[in-house]
FIMARVO-136981 format. One record per residue (C-alpha): residue number from 1; residue in three letters; z, x, y. Coordinates in pm, whole numbers. Example, Ala and Ser with C-alpha at 12.3 -4.5 7.8 and 13.67 -1.06 7.14 Angstrom:
<sites>
(1; 'ala'; (780; 1230; -450))
(2; 'ser'; (714; 1367; -106))
</sites>
This chain:
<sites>
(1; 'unk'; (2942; 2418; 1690))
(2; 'unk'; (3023; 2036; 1768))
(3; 'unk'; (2944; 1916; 2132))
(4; 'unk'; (3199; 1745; 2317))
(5; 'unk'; (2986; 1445; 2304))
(6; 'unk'; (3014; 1472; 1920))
(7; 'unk'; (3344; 1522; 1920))
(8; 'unk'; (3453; 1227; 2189))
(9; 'unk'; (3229; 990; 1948))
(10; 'unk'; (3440; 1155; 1592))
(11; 'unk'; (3795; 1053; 1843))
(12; 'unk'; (3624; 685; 1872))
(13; 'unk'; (3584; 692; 1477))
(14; 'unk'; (3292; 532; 1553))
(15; 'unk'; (3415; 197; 1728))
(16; 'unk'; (3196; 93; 2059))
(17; 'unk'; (3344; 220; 2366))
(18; 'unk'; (3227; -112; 2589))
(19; 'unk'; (3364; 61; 2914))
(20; 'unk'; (3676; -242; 2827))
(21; 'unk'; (3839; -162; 2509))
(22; 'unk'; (4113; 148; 2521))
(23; 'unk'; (4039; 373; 2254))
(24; 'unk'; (4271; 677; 2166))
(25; 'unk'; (4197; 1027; 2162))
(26; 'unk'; (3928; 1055; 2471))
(27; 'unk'; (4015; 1240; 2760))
(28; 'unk'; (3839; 1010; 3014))
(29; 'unk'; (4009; 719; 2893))
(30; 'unk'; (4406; 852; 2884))
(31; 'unk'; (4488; 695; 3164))
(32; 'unk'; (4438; 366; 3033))
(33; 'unk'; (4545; 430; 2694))
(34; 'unk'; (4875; 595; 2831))
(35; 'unk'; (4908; 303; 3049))
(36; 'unk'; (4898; 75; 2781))
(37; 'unk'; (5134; 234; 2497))
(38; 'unk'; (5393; 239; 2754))
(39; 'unk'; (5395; -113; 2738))
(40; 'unk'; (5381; -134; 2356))
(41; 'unk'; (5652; 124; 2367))
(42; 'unk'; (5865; -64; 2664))
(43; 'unk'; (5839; -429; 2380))
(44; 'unk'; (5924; -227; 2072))
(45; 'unk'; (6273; -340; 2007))
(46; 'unk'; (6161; -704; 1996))
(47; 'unk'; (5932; -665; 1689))
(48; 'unk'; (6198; -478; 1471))
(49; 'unk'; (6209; -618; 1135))
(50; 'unk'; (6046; -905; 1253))
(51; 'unk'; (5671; -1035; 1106))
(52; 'unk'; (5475; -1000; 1409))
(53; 'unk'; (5135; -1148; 1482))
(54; 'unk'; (4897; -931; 1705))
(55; 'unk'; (4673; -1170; 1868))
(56; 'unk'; (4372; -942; 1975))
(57; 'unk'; (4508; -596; 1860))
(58; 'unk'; (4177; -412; 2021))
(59; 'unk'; (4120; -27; 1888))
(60; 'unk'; (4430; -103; 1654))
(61; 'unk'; (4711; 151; 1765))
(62; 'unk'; (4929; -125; 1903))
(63; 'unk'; (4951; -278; 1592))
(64; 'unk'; (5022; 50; 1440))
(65; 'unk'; (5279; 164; 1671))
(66; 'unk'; (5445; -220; 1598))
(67; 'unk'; (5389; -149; 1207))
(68; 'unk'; (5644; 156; 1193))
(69; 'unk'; (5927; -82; 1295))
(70; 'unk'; (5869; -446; 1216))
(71; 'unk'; (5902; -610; 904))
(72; 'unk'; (5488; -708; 863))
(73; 'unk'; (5235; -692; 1084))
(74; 'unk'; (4918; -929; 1089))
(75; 'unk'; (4649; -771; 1350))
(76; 'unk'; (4363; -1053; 1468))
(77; 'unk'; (4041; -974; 1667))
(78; 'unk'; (3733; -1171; 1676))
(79; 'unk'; (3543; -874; 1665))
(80; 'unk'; (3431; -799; 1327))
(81; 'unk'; (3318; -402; 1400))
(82; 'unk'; (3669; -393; 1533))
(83; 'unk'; (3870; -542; 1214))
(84; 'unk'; (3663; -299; 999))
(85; 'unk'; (3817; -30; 1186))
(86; 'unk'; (4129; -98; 1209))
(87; 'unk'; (4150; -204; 837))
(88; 'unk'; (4035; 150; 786))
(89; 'unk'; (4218; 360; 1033))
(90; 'unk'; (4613; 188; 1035))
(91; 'unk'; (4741; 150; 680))
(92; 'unk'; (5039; -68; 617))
(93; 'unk'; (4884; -363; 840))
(94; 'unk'; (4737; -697; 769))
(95; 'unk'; (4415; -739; 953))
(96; 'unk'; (4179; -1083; 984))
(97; 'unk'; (3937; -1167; 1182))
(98; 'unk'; (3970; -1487; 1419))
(99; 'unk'; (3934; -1667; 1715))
(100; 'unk'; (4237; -1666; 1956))
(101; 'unk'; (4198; -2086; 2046))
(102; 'unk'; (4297; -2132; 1647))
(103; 'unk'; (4543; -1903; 1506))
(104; 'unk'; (4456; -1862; 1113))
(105; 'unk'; (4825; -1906; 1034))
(106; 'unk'; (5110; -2113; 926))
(107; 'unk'; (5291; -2347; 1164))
(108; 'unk'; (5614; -2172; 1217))
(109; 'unk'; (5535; -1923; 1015))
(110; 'unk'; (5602; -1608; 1265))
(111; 'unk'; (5943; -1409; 1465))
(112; 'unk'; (5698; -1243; 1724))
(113; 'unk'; (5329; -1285; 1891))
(114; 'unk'; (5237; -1010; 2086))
(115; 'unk'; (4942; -1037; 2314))
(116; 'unk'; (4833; -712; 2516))
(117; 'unk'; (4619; -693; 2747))
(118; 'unk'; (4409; -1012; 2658))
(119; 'unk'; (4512; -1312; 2813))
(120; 'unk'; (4297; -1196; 3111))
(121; 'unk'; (4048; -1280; 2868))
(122; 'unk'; (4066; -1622; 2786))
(123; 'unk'; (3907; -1925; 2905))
(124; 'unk'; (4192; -2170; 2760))
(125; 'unk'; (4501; -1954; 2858))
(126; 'unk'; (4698; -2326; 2793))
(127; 'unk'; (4558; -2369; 2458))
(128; 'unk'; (4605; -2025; 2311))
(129; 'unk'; (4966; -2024; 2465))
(130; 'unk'; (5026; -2364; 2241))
(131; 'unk'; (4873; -2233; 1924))
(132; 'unk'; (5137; -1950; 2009))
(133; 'unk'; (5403; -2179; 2007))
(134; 'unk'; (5254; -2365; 1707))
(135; 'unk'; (5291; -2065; 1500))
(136; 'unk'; (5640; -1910; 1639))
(137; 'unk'; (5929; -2020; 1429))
(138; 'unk'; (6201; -2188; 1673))
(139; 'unk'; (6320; -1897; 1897))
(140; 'unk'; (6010; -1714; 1823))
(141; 'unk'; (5933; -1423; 2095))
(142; 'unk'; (5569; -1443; 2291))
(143; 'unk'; (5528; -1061; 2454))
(144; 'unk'; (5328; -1069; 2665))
(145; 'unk'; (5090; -788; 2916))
(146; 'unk'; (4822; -861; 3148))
(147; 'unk'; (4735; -707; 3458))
(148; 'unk'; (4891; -789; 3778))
(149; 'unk'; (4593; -1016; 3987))
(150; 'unk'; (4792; -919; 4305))
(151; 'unk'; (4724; -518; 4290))
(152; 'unk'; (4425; -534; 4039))
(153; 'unk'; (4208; -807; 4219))
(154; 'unk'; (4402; -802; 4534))
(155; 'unk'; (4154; -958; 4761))
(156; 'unk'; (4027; -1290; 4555))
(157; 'unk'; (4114; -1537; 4316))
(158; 'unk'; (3832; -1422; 4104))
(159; 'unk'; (3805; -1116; 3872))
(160; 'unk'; (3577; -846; 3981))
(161; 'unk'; (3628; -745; 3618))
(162; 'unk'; (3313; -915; 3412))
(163; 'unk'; (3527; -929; 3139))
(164; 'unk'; (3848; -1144; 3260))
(165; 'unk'; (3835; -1501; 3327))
(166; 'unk'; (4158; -1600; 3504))
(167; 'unk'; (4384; -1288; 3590))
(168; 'unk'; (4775; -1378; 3671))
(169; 'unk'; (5044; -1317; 3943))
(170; 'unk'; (5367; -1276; 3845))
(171; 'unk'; (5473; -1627; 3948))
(172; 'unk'; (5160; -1776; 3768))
(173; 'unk'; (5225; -1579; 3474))
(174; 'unk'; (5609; -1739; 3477))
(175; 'unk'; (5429; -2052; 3534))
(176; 'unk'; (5174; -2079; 3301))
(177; 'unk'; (5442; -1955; 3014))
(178; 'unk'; (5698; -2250; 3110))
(179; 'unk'; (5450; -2506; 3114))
(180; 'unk'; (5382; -2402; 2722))
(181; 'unk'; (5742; -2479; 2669))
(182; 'unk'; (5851; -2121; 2674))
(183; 'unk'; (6172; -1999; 2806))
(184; 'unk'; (6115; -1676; 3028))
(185; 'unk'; (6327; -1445; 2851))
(186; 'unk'; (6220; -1147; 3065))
(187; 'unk'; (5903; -1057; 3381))
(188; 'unk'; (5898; -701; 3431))
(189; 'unk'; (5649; -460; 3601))
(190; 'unk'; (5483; -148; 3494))
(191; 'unk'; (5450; 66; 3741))
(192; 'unk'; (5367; 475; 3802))
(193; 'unk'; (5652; 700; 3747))
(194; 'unk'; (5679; 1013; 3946))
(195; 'unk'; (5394; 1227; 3759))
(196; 'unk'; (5131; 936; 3788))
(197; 'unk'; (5228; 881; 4166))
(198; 'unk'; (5185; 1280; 4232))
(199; 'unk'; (4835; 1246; 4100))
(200; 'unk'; (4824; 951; 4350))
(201; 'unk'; (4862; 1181; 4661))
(202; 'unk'; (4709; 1478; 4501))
(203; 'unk'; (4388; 1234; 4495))
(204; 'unk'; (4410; 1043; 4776))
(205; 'unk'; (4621; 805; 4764))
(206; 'unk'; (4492; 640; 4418))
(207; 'unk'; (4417; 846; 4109))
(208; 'unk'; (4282; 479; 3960))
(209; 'unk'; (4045; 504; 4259))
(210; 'unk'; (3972; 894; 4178))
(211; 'unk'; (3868; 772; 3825))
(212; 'unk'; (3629; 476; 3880))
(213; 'unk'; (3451; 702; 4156))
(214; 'unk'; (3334; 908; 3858))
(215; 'unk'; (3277; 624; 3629))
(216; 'unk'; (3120; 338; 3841))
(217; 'unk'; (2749; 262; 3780))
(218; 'unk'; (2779; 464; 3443))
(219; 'unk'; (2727; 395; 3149))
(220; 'unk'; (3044; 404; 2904))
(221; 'unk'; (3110; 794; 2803))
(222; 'unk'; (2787; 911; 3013))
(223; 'unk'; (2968; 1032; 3366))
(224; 'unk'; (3010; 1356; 3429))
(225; 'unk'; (3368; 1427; 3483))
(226; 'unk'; (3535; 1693; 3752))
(227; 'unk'; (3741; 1936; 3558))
(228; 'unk'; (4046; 1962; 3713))
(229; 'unk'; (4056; 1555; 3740))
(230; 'unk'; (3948; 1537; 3376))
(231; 'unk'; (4247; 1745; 3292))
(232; 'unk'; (4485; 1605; 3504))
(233; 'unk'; (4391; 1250; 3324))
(234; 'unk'; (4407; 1378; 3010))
(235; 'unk'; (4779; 1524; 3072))
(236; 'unk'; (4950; 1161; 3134))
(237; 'unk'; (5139; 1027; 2910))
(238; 'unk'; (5359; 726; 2810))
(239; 'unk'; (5625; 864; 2983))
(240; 'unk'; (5483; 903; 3295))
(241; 'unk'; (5484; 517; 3359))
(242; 'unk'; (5799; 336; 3441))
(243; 'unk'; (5845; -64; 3294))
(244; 'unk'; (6115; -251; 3528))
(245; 'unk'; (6186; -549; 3717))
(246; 'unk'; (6178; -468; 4088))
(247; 'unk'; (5931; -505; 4297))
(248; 'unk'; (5734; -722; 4095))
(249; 'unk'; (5464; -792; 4301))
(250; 'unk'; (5364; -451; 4380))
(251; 'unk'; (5326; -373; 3965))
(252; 'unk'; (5017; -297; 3781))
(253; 'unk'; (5049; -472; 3491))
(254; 'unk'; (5317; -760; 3408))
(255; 'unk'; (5509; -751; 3089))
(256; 'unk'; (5691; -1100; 2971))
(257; 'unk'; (5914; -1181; 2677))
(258; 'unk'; (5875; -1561; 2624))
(259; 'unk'; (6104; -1750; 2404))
(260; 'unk'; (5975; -2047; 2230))
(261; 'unk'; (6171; -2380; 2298))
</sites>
């Protein structure tokens, strides 16, 4: 009989969890994974039948969800264990390994660059937002996510997240897009919908907060997790989120469409 330790790592398909990266398939990390596909799912229309450039497609599934309705999809990661996986776990994708500041395509070459949950990331959010444009054909979409700095670092200007570098608000995120010469097409929030926000008060206010008690000072996949939280987590899905333009401040994550001049 497999343990659920052995089965969490066979969900992984053996790619790192770094405590960062949203992998599929494991219970503890739903809510993040849910979280993000309801972004991917919320920016679908704008890759279909285009050729669409991932830049840092992560586990892979974004690319794949983007795969079943654009015309081609190239995913890029610098991370070679993580371009061996998803070469091997998404058919019908393109997938290269590459660094972000220097896009290994043609100028004008591409309808759509989507970048998920990444520009966080960055050092040179300017430069990677040129080689964007660089590579866009005229008209060429930029969609964009990134958490919102004014709920997810609320108190300071720098990122208690180890991993991020500059996080945006949404009027620096507008900002920092116009100044590439991008037109802002669209600035929406993602927010909870009304099963997320009843987890909310059945936890105390903050089911994000519920989570990271279990999870802080752990090591990734090694905290023992309540049941009945560990199965409410496990129950969100996409659908449980809500993507709109109100109240834009008070989002979780920010979602642009950017429009290349």
């Amino acid at each position: 009989m497999s343990t659920p330790a052995a089965e969490a790592s066979a969900r992984a398909d053996a790619l790192h969890l770094t405590g960062e990266r949203t992998v599929p398939g494991i219970p503890e990390e739903n809510y993040w994974f849910r979280r993000h596909e309801a972004a991917y799912l919320a920016l679908l229309p704008y890759c279909a039948d285009a050729v669409v450039l991932e830049a840092g497609c992560g586990e892979g599934y974004g690319a794949g969800l983007i795969a079943k309705h654009a015309q081609r999809v190239l995913a890029l990661d610098y991370d070679q264990p993580t371009t061996v996986h998803v070469a091997r776990r998404y058919s019908g994708i393109g997938v290269a390994r590459g660094n972000l500041a220097f896009l290994p395509v043609a100028t004008g070459s591409i309808d759509v660059v989507a970048n998920f949950q990444v520009i966080e990331h960055l050092w040179d959010q300017g430069g990677f937002l040129a080689e964007c444009h660089r590579v866009l054909k005229p008209g060429g979409r930029l969609i964009v996510t990134t958490p919102n700095r004014l709920t997810f670092t609320p108190d300071s200007d720098t990122p208690l997240n180890p991993y991020h570098t500059r996080e945006l608000a949404p009027s620096e995120l507008d900002t920092l897009l116009r100044e590439a010469d991008f037109d802002v097409e669209l600035l929406h929030g993602l927010h909870h919908g009304p099963g997320v926000r009843a987890l909310d008060e059945r936890y105390g206010g903050s089911i994000i907060d519920a989570q990271l008690e279990v999870v802080m000072g752990q090591l990734p996949g090694q905290a023992v997790w309540p049941e009945a939280l560990l199965g409410d987590i496990a129950a969100i899905r996409a659908e449980d989120f809500a993507v709109h333009g109100e109240d834009l401040d008070a989002s979780l994550d920010l979602v642009a469409v950017a429009v290349a001049r």
